[in-house]
C-alpha positions in Angstrom: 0.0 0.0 0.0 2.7 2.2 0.6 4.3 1.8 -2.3 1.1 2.1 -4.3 0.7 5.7 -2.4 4.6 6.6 -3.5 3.5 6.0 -6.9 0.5 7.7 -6.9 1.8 10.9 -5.5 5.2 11.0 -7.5 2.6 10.7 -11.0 2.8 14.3 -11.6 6.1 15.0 -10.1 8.2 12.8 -12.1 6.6 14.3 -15.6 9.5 16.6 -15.8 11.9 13.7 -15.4 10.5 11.2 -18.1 7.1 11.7 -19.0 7.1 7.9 -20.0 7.9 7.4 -16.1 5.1 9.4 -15.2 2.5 7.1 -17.6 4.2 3.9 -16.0 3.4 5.3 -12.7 0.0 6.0 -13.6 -0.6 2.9 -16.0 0.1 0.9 -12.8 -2.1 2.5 -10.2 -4.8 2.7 -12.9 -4.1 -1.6 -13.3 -4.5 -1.7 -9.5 -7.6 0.0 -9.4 -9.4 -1.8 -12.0 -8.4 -5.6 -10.6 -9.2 -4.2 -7.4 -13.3 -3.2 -8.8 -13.2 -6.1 -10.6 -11.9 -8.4 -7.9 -14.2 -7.3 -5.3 -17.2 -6.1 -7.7 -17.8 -3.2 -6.6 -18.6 -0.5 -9.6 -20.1 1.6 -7.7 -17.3 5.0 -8.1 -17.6 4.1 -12.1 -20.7 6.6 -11.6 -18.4 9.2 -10.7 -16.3 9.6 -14.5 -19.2 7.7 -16.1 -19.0 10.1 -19.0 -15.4 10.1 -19.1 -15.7 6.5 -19.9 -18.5 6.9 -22.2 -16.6 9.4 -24.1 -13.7 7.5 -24.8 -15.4 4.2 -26.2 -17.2 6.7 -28.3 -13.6 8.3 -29.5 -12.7 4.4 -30.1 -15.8 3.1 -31.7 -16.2 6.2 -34.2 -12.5 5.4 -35.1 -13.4 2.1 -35.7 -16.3 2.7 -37.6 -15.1 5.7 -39.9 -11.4 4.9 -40.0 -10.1 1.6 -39.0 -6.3 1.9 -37.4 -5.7 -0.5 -35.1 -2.9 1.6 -33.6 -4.8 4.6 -32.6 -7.6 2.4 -31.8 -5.6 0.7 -29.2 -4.5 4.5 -28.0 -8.2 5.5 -27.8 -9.3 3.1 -25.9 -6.7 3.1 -23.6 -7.3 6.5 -22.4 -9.7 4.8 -19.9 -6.3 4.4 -17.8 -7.0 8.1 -16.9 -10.7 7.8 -15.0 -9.0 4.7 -13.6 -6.5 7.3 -12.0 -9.0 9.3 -10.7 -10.8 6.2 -9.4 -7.9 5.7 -6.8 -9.0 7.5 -4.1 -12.3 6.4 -3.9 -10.8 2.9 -3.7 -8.0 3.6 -1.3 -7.8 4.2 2.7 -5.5 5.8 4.2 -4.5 7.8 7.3 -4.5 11.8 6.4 -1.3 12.4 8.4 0.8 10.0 6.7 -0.9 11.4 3.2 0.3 14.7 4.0 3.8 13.9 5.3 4.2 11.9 2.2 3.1 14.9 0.0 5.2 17.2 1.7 8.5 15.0 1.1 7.6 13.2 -2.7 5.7 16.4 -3.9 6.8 19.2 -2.9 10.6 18.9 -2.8 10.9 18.0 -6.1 9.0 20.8 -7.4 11.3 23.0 -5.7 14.5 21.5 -7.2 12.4 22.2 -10.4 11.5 25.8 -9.9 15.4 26.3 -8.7 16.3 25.1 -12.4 13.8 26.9 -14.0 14.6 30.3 -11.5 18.6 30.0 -12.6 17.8 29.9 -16.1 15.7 32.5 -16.1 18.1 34.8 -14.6 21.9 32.9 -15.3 21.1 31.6 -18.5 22.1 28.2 -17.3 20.5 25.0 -15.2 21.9 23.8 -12.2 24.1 21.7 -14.2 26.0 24.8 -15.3 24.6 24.0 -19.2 24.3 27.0 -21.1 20.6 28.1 -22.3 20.2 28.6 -25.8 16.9 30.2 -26.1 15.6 32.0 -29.1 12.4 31.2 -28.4 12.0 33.4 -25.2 11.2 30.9 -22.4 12.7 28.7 -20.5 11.9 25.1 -19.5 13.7 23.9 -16.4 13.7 19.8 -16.7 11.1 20.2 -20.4 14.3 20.5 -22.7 13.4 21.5 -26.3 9.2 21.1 -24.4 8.7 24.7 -23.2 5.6 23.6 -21.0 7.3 24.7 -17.9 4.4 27.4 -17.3 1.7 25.2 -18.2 2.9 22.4 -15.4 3.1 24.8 -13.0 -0.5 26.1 -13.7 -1.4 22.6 -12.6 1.2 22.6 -9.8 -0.4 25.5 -8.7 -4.1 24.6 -8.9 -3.2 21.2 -6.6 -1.5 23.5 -3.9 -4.7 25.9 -3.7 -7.3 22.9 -4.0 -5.5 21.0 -1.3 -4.3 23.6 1.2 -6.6 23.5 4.1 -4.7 26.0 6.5 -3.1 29.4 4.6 0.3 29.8 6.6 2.8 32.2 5.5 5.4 29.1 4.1 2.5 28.2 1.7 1.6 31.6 0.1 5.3 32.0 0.1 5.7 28.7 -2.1 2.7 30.2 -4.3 4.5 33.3 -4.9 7.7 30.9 -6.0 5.1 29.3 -8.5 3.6 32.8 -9.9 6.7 33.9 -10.6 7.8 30.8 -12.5 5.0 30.5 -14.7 5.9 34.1 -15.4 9.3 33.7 -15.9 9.0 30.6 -18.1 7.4 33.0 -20.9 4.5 30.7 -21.4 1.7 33.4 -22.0 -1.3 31.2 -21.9 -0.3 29.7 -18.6 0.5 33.4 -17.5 -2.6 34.8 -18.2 -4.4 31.7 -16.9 -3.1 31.7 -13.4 -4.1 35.4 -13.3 -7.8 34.5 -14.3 -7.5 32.1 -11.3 -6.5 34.7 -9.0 -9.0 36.8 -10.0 -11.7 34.7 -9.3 -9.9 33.5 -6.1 -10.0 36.9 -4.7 -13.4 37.7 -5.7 -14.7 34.1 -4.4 -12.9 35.1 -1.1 -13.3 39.2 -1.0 -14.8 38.9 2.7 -11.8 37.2 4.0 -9.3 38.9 2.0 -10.3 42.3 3.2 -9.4 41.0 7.0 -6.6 39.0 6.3 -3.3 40.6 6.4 -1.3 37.9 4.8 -3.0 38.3 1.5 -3.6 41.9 1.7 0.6 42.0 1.9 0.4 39.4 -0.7 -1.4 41.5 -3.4 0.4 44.3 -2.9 3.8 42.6 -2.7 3.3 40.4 -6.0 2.5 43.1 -8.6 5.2 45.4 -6.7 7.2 43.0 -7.8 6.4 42.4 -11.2 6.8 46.0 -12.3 10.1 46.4 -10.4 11.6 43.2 -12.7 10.1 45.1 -15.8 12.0 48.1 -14.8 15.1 46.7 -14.0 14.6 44.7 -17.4 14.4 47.8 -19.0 16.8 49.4 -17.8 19.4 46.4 -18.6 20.4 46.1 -14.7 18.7 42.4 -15.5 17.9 40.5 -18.5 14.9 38.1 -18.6 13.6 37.3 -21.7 10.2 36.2 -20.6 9.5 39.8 -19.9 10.5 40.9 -23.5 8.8 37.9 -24.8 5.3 39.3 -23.3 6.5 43.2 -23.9 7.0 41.6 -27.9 3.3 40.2 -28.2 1.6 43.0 -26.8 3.6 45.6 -29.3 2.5 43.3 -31.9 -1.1 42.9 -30.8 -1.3 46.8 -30.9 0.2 47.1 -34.4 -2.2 44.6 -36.3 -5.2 46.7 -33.9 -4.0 49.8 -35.9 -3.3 48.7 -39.0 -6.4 46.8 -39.2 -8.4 50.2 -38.3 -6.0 51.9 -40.6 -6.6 49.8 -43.5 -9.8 47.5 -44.3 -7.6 45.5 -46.7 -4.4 44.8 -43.7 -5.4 41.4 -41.8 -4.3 42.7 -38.5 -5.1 40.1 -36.3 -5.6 37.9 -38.7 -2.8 36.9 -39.3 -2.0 35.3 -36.5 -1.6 31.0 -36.8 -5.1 30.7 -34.4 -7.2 32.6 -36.4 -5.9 30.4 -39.7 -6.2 26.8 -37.3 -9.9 28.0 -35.8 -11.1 28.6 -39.2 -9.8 24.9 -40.8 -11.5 23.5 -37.4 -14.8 25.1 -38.2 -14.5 24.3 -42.1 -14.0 20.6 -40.9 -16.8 20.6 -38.7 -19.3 21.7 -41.5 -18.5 19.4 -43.9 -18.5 16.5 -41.2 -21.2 17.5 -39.0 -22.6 14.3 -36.9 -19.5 12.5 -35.6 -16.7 14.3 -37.3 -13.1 13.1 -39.2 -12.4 10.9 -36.2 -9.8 10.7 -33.1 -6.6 12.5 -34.1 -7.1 13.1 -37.6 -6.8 16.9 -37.7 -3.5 16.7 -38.7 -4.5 15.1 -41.6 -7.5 16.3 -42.8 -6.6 20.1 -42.8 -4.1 19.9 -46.0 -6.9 18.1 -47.9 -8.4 20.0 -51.1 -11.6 19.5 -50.4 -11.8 22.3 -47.4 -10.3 25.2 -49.7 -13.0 26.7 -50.9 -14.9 27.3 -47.7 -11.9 27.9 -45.9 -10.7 30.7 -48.5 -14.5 32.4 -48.2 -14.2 32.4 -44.0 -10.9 33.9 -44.0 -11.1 36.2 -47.0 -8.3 34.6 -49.1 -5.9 33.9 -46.3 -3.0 32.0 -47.3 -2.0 30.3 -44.6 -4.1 26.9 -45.0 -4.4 26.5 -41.3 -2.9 23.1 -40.6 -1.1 22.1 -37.7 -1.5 18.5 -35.4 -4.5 19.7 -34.0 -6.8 23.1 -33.6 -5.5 24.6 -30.1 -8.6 24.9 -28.9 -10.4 21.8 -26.9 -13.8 22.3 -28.3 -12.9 23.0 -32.2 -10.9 19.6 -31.6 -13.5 17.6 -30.8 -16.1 18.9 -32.8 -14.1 19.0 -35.7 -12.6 15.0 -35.2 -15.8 13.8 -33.1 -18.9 15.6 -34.8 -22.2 17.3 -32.8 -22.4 13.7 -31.1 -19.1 13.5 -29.7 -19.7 17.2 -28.9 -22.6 17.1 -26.3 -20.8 13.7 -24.5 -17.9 15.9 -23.9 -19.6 18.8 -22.7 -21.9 16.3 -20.1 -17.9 15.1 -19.5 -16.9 18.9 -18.1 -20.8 18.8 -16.2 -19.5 16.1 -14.6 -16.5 17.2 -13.3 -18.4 20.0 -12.1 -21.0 18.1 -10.5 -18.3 16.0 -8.7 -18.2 18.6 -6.2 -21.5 18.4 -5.1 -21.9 15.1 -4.9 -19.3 14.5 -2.2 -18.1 16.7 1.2 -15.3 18.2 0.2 -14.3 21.6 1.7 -12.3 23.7 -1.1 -15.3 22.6 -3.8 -15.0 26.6 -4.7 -11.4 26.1 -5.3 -11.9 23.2 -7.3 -14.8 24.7 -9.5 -12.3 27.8 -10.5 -9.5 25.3 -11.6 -11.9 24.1 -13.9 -13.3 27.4 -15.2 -9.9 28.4 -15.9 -8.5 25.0 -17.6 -11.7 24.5 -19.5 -12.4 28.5 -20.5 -13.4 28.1 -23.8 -11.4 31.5 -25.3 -8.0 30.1 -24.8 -5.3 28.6 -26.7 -5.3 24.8 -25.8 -2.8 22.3 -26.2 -4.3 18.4 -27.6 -7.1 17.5 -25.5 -5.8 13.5 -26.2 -1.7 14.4 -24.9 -0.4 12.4 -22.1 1.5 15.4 -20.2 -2.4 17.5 -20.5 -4.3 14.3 -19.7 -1.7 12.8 -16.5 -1.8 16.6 -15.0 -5.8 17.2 -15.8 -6.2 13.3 -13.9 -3.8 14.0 -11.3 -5.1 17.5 -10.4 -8.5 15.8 -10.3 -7.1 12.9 -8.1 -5.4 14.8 -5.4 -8.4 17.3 -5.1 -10.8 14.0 -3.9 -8.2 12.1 -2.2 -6.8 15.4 -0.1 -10.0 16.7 0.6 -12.5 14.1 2.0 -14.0 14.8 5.3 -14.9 11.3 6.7 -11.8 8.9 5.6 -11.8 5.4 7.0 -8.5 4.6 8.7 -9.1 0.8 7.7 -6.9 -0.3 4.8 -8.2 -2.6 1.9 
């Protein structure tokens, strides 16, 4: 049992490491739960990801039907290994002091030897290692290597710590700050801007309190303080992080497509921009495959084809960029584009679900819990592939540690 726990814990913590470690870890507890339901017939928490389930035989069995491929048939189906994940803590008992010693030695010191890297090449220009950062992209990635997702694990990092924290103390909005500023640093915009929607709904969940509480009072102030300080001292080249130029780059450019646009009807302005190209080929895609779509994973393929040009070219006014990339960057053009109006309405009874979760059992940070999943599933967002491992093993364990972390009544008797 203990070692199950180790495992189970260390899931979203070893990502960084080897993100084929990190689907081991959770392929294995995911094994245990189901010979575990199956062994002792109880099916019974199946009710709680019902739809999650549903949705992925549906993925699997329109794949079947529309375009056999036994390989990505054999990856469809075998997303169910991530509701099995979240299945664990309904499953497992354990004593909530041990859980949170655990946490506090598996989690969170990893994490922190990950936000040291991440911190040194931010500001060095070299990981802990003393390896010189090459980056002419503008972000860095700690552990990720040529993957700069840095920002979007520690959105997820992030969420855990707020949907799990029972007791504020100074050490924990401390460790927060740490995160915040990472995500910044790592010049991941969409991470960026979605830990600041988080906060903002945060603070206006928790106004009352807020206004009483010292700690975060200090806190608000002390955070943007901060912020503008490291854009001045960027500025004025006493420092030199490029995450801040990176963000200071986009917003010039956002500006200058606004004007040129109002300056000229002809100009494409924003248009130009690889979204607006990839949202219009999802759209064109879902027209001409209304019902159930061009199947599981097949964005990739079916945004090149021939066949799309012509409605494609009257949307975007001619654009030349075809809008193809592996998939649409946004959740809901994905699946409605590969799974059709079908598909569509079981995902969107999957994200009810979710939400329903935390009514249906006594958690305590349920408000926490509801604003992660505004934020993650906020439609107007870029979005990496609904169907990748690192989105779906952070989505899972996010989920996972939120149940297991915050049941009130938790039997001390062990299975």
């Amino acid at each position: 049992q203990q070692f199950i726990l180790n495992i189970f814990i260390l899931t979203p913590v070893v990502i960084f490491f080897s993100k084929f470690l990190a689907d081991f870890f959770l392929s294995l507890i995911s094994i245990y739960v189901l010979i575990y339901l199956l062994k002792n017939n109880k099916f019974g928490p199946f009710k709680y990801f019902i739809f999650f389930f549903i949705f992925i035989f549906f993925v699997s069995f329109n794949l079947l039907i529309q375009k056999p491929d036994s390989i990505l048939f054999i990856k469809s189906i075998l997303l169910i290994r991530f509701p099995l994940f979240m299945l664990f803590p309904f499953i497992f008992n354990f004593d909530s002091k041990l859980l949170t010693k655990k946490f506090i030695f598996i989690f969170i010191f990893p994490i922190l030897i990950f936000l040291i890297n991440l911190y040194s090449q931010a500001f060095l220009n070299y990981d802990i290692f003393g390896n010189i950062i090459k980056n002419d992209y503008q972000r860095v990635s700690s552990f990720f290597g040529a993957e700069y997702i840095a920002g979007s694990y520690l959105f997820f990092i992030f969420s855990i710590i707020i949907i799990i924290t029972k007791d504020y103390k100074i050490s924990t909005l401390i460790f927060l700050a740490i995160i915040y500023f990472g995500i910044l640093f790592s010049g991941d915009r969409t991470p960026f801007l979605s830990i600041n929607f988080f906060l903002a709904l945060f603070f206006f969940v928790n106004i009352k309190k807020l206004i009483s509480n010292k700690k975060f009072i200090f806190t608000i102030v002390l955070v943007p303080s901060i912020i503008f300080l490291l854009i001045y001292l960027n500025s004025i080249q006493i420092i030199n992080l490029v995450a801040i130029d990176k963000y200071k780059g986009t917003y010039k450019n956002i500006i200058k497509d606004i004007k040129q646009k109002n300056e000229n009807e002809n100009n494409l302005g924003l248009k130009r921009w690889a979204y607006y190209g990839l949202y219009s080929k999802s759209i064109v895609i879902f027209k001409n495959n209304k019902f159930f779509g061009t199947t599981y994973k097949s964005f990739r393929n079916e945004c090149g084809k021939s066949k799309y040009d012509k409605d494609y070219s009257s949307i975007t006014d001619g654009l030349e960029y075809i809008g193809c990339s592996t998939h649409p960057h946004n959740i809901y053009l994905e699946i409605l584009s590969e799974q059709g109006i079908f598909g569509f309405i079981i995902f969107i009874c999957l994200i009810y679900s979710f939400f329903k979760l935390s009514n249906t059992l006594p958690y305590f940070n349920n408000n926490y819990y509801k604003i992660f999943l505004i934020v993650y599933f906020f439609p107007f967002k870029p979005f990496g592939s609904f169907y990748t491992n690192f989105n779906l093993i952070m989505f899972s364990a996010t989920i996972a540690f939120f149940i297991i972390f915050n049941k009130k009544k938790i039997n001390q008797s062990h299975i």
